[in-house]
C-alpha positions, 0 to 999 in steps of 0.5 A, spaced: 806 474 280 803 469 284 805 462 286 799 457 283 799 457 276 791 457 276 792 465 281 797 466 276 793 465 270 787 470 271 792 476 274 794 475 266 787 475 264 786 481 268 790 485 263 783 485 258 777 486 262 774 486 256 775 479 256 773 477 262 767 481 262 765 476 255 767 469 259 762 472 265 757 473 260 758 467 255 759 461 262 753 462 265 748 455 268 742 453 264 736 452 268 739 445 270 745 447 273 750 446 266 754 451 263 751 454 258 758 455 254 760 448 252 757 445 245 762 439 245 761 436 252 757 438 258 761 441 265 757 443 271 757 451 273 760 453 274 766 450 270 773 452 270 773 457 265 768 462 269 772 460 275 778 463 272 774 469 270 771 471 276 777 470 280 781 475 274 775 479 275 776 479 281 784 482 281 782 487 276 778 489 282 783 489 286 788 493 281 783 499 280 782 499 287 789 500 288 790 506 282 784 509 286 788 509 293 795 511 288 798 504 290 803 500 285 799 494 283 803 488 285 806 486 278 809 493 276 813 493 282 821 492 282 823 486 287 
């Protein structure tokens, strides 16, 4: 598991790609730079919510890359 608790956080999301896709899909920017997915307040795009996912987007990337090479992703590892 990584360090930080923002890396660690999307390694987690990445466990439901369906998820992710949905929150790429939901926080995108209006035409004036603001993130679409927020009804109660406005936060500029992209918002932290669509960070977490591109970087969970991201790692998922990287763990199927992985599988494809026949490599262990990091997590199921034995330390």
């Amino acid at each position: 598991m990584a360090d930080d608790p923002f890396t660690a956080c999307a390694e987690q999301l990445a466990a439901t790609p369906k998820l992710v896709r949905q929150l790429l899909e939901d926080h995108t920017p209006t035409s004036d730079g603001w993130c679409r997915a927020h009804d109660g307040h406005a936060e500029r795009h992209p918002c932290s919510i669509r960070r977490l996912a591109e970087l969970a987007h991201t790692h998922l990337a990287a763990l199927e890359r992985a599988r494809g090479r026949g490599v262990a992703p990091r997590a199921a590892v034995a330390r």
